[in-house]
N, C-alpha and C positions, 0 to 999 in steps of 0.2 A: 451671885444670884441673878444679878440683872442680865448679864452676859446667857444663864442657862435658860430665862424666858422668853429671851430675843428668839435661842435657839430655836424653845419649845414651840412660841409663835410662827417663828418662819416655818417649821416643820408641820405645822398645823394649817397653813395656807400653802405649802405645796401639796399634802396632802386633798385639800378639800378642792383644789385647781385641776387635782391629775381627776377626783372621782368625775369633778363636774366636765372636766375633756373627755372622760370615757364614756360619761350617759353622751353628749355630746354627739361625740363621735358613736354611740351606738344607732342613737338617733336618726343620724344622717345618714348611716347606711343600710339603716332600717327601710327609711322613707324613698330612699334610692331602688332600693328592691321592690318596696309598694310598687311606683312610681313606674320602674319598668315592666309589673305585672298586669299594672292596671294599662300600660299602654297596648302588651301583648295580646290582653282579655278583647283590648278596644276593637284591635288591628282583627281580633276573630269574628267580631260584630259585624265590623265594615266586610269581611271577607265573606260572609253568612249575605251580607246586601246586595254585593257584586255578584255572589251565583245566584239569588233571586234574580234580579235585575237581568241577567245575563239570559237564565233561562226564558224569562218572560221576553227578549228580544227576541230570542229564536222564536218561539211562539207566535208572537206579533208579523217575523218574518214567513213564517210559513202559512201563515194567516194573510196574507198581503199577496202571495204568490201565485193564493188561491182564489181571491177575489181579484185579481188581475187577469187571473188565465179566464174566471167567466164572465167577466165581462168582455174579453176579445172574443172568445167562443159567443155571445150574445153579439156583438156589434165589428167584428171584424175591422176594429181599427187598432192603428201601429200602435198608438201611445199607451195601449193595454198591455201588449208583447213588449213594449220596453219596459213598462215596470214592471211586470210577470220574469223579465229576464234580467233587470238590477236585483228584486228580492233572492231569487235564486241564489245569483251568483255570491251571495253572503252567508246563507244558510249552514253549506259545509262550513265554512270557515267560524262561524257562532257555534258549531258542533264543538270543533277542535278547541277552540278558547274552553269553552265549557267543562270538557272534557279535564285541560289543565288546570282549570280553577279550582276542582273537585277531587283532585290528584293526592290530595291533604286528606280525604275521606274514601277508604275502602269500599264503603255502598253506594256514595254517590257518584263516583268514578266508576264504576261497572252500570249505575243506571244511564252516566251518560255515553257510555260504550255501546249498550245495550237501545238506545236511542237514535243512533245512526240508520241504523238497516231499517226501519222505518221511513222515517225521514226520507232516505235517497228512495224508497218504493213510491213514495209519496210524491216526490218530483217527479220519477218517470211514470207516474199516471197523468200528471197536468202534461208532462211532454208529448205522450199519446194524445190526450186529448185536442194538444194545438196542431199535436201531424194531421191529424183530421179535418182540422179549419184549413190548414195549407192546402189539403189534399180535395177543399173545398165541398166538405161531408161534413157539415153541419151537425144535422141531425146523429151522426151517428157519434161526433164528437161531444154532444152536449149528452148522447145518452151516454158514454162510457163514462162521464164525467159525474154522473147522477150515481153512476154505480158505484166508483170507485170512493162514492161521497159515504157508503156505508161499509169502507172494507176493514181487513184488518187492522193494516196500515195506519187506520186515523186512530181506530179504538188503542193499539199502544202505542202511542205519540201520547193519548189522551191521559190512560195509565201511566205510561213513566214520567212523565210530567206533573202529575197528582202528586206521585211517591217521590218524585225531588221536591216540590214545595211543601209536603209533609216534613219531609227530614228537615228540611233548611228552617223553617217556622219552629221543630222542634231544637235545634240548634242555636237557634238565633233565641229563645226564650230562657235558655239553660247560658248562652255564655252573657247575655244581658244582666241576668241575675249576678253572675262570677263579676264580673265587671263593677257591678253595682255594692258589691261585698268589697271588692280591691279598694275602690274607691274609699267606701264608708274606713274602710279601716286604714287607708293613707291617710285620712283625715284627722281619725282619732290619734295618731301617733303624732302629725303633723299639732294638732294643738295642744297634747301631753310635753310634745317638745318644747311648743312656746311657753307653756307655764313654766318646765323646767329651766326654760333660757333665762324668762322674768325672775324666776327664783337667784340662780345664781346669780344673775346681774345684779339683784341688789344685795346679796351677800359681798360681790365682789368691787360694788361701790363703797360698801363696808369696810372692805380690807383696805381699799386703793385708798378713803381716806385716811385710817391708820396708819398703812406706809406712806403718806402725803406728809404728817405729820413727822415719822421720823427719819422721814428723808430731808426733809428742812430741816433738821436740827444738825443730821448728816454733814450737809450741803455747808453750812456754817462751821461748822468745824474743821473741814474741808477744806474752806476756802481762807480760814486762818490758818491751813497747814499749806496750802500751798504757798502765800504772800512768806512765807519762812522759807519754804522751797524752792521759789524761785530764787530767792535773793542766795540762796545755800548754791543753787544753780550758778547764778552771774558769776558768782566769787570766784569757783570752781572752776565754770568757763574763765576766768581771766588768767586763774592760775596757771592751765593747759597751754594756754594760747601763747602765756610767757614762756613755760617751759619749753613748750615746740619752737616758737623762736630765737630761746638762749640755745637749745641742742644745735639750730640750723647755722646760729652764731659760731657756735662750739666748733663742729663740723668744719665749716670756711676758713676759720682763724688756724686750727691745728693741719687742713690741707695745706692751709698757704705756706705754714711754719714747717710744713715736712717738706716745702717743694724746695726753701733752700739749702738746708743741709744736702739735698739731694743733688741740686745744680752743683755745692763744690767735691760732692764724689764723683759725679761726671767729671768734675773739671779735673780732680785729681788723678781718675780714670786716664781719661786720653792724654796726663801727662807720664803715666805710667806706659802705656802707649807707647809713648814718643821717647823713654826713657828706655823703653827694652831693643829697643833698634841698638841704641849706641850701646848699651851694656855686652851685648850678647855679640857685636862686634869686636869690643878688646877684648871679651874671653877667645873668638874665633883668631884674633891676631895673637893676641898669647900663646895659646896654641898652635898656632904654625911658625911663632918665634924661637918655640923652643925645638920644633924637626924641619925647620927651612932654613933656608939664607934670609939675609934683611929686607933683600930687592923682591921677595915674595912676600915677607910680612910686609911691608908696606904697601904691595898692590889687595891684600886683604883686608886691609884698613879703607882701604877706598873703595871695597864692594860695596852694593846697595846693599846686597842681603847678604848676612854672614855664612862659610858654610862651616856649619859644627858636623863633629861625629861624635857617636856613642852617647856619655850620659850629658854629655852638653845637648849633644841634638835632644836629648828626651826632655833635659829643661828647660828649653827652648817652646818647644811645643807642649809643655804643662803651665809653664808662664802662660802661654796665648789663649789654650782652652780655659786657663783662670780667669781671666781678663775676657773671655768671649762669655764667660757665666755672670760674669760683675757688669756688664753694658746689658746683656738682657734683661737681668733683676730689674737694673736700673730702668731701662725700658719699660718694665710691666707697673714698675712702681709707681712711676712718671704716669704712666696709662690710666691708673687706678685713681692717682690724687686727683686727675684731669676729671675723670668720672665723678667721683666723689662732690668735687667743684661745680662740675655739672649740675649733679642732683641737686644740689644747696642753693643753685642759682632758681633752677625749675620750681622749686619748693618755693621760693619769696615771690613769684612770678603771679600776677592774680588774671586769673582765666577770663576770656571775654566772648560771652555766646553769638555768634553770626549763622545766619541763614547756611549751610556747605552742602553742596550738589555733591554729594557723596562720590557719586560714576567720576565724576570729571578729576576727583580728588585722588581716588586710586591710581585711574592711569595718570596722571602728573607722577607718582610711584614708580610704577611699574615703568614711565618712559625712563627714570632714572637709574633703574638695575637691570634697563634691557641687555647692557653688556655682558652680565652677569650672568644673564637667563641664558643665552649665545652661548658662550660659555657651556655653561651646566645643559645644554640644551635641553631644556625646561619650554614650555608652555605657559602662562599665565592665562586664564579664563575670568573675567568680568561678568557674570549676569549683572543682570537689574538689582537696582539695592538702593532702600528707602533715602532720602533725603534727609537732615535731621539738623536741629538746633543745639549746638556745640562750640569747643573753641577749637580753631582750624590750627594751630600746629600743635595743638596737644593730639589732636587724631594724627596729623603726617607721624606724628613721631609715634603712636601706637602703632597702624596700619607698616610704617616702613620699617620696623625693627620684627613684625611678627614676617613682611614676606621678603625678608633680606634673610631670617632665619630659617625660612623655610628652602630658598636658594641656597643656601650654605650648608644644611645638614640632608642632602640628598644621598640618595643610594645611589654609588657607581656600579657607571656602565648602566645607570636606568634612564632612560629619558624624563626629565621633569614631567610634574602637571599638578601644576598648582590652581584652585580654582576659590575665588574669593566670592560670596552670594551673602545675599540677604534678607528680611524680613521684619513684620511688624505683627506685635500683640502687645495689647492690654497696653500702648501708650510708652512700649520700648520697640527700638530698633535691636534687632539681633543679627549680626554679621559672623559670619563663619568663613575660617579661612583653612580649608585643607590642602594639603599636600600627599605626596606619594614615597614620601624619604625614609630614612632609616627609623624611624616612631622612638617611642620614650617607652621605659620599662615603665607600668603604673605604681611601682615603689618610689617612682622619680616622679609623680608628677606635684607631687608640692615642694618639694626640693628644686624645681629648675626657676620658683618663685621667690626663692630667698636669696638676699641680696648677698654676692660673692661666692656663691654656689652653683655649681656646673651638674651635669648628670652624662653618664655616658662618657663613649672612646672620648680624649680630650684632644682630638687632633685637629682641631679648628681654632684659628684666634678667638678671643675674646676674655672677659673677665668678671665675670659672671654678673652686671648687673643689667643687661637689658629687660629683661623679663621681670623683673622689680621694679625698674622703673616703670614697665608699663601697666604693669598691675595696681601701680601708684595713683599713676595718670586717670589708670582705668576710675577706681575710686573717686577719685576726685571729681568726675565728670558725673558721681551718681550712680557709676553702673558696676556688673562684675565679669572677671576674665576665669576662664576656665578652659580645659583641654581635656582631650580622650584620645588616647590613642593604644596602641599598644608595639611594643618592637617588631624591628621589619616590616610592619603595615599600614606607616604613615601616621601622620597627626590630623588632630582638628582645632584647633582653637578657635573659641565662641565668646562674643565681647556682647555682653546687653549693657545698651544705653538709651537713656529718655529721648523720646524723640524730639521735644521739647524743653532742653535742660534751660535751667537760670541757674544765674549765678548765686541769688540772694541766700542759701544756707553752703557754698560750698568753702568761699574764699574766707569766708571767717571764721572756719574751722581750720583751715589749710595755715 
């Protein structure tokens, strides 16, 4: 029962959390849309201003052009023709603005279309009228001036200037009002919301003390479950850490106990070796003892190398090929405990983080499988590539087993090119080392990660643990190795590691 009211509780405050998110958020994009209509409404006010404004400049200008031109026609000095001829030179240009201000409005845009050809009549009457001052006719320029004071010219200037400050007054009253409704009603929603905010605030001060209370109670139980858990924890960690060091015991103790039995089959070996020379000499002297003379068996006895025929010679030669299958076993076995030993040692080894110039680290590398590359006539490429806080022979040994592998499993008859790069996100270095070589089928690509496992033609040494141990390594450091490639198109392998590794959770896991 307690369990199905906690339920019914919780379900009851996410319910009433999502309604009060969705008034919420109706709210807000309610007031949003206000908010950008009212600024629209605003921006049609201000825009109703600038063509008043605008028109009443032209006005003013052509009113200024006119009382400039009569007073130079009255007193014939310059400084009446220079500002008769600044007002001027503005007026078209007050047309044109006008015009585009109005471009928004079908009637006001043809009245101020229809306001031009006025206008320029108007200037070239004050223009007459100053020809006649130049042309030193007074009289006849102040009368053409008196005339053209009642022509048609001024009456519709006078008219369409009316009928645009009619519109724009009728304009500007109608979006004033619209403006003053966006507003009033941004407002009303704007304080509907605040009520609603204050509401749910204190419902939800409500609940948050509720869940306060049985989150403490939580918390306490919790934290008697952890003080059980950790200690469940230690135990556990100590138990690991035994068992990873008895395996790596186990491991060491049973390579070292394989490697002698195996020195005395070697030994046994080459004395098998050294036992088939003289064996296969008295059958080669038996054999010529019984279809020669003595003075021939005995210079057969003192050949180096016997000569048999027929099925002696064939046992001759199946002893050797026996004996050449029993020293490579023994070679790869010797190889393998060597590896094994290896890893067992790598494993008890505790990693030490130093500063490593990464560039300077690869080529130390690459100087030492230049011969290799010659060879394989391979390329190695170096870009730039981050710096990082690591331990430096656990990267030589990453770094020079991924590009000694990539030297080795090239496509013949192709020219290398190998190209190792790098990079940084989110607090790892990621280094990528591609090549151009025969690639990996992607059925193989977790398989050439397990230890003693090969993938592909086996016509290259090895014994299948490099790529294990480095994927080891890799871990160890923090980070992960991974590949993409596909057959015949080359590989990639891609190592991310912290660019700043410590030691303090790695060696004590290891």
């Amino acid at each position: 029962m307690n369990t199905k009211a906690q339920r019914r509780r919780a379900l009851g405050q996410i319910l009433l959390l999502a309604a009060g998110f969705s008034v919420l958020v109706g709210i807000s994009a309610l007031s949003v849309i206000l908010v950008h209509e009212a600024r629209k409404d605003s921006g049609k006010v201000v825009h109703t201003v600038e063509v008043e404004n605008q028109l009443s400049t032209l006005l003013l200008q052509i009113r200024r052009a006119e009382s400039s031109a009569r007073g130079y026609l009255l007193t014939s000095e310059p400084r009446f023709l220079t500002e008769h001829e600044s007002a001027t030179a503005t007026i078209l240009p007050d047309i044109d603005k006008l015009i585009r201000l109005t471009s928004d409005n079908p009637v006001q845009a043809e009245n101020a279309r229809r306001l031009r050809p006025p206008v320029e009549a108007r200037l070239a009457e004050f223009a007459k009228a100053i020809a006649f001052v130049k042309r030193n006719d007074l009289a006849g320029g102040i009368a053409m001036l008196r005339e053209a004071g009642a022509s048609d010219a001024v009456q519709k200037i006078g008219d369409l200037s009316n009928a645009m400050r009619a519109e724009e007054n009728r304009l500007f009253a109608l979006r004033t009002a619209t403006a003053d409704r966006t507003q009033q009603l941004a407002s009303a929603v704007t304080v509907a919301g605040s009520g609603l905010v204050i509401a749910l605030a204190g419902i939800s001060i409500f609940l948050v003390r509720r869940s306060s209370r049985a989150r403490d109670d939580a918390e306490t139980q919790l934290r008697d479950n952890n003080i059980h858990l950790e200690t469940t924890i230690d135990e556990r960690t100590a138990d690991l850490r035994e068992a990873n060091d008895e395996i790596q015991r186990f491991a060491y103790i049973v390579s070292h106990d394989l490697r002698s039995p195996l020195v005395n089959i070697m030994g046994f070996t080459s004395e098998l070796e050294e036992l088939r020379g003289d064996i296969f000499k008295r059958i080669a002297t038996l054999a010529r003892a019984q279809s020669a003379a003595p003075a021939t068996a005995d210079n057969a006895t003192d050949s180096a190398e016997p000569v048999l025929e027929g099925p002696d010679k064939q046992l001759s030669e199946d002893f050797t090929e026996a004996l050449g299958f029993i020293k490579s076993s023994i070679a790869k076995m010797d190889r393998l405990i060597s590896a094994i030993l290896n890893l067992t040692r790598e494993g008890r080894r505790e990693f030490e983080p130093v500063r490593i110039e990464t560039r300077e680290l690869i080529e130390g590398i690459v100087a030492t499988v230049a011969h290799q590359a010659a060879e394989a006539e391979a390329q190695i490429r170096i870009e730039p590539l981050p710096n990082i806080v690591s331990d430096r022979l656990a990267l030589e040994q990453i770094f020079s087993n991924l590009i000694e592998n990539a030297l080795k499993y090239l496509k013949t008859g192709v020219p290398g090119d190998i190209q190792v790069r790098g990079r940084t996100k989110l607090g790892f270095a990621i280094f990528e080392i591609t090549d151009n070589g025969r690639g990996i089928d992607p059925k193989d690509h977790q398989r050439i990660f397990e230890l003693f496992r090969r993938a592909g033609t086996q016509d290259k040494p090895g014994q299948g643990i490099g790529l294990a141990h480095v994927r080891a390594l890799v871990r160890r450091l923090g980070g992960t190795l991974s590949v993409a490639s596909e057959l015949h198109n080359g590989s990639t392998f891609t190592i991310t590691l912290p660019i700043n590794w410590t030691i303090r959770n790695r060696n004590t896991q290891s």
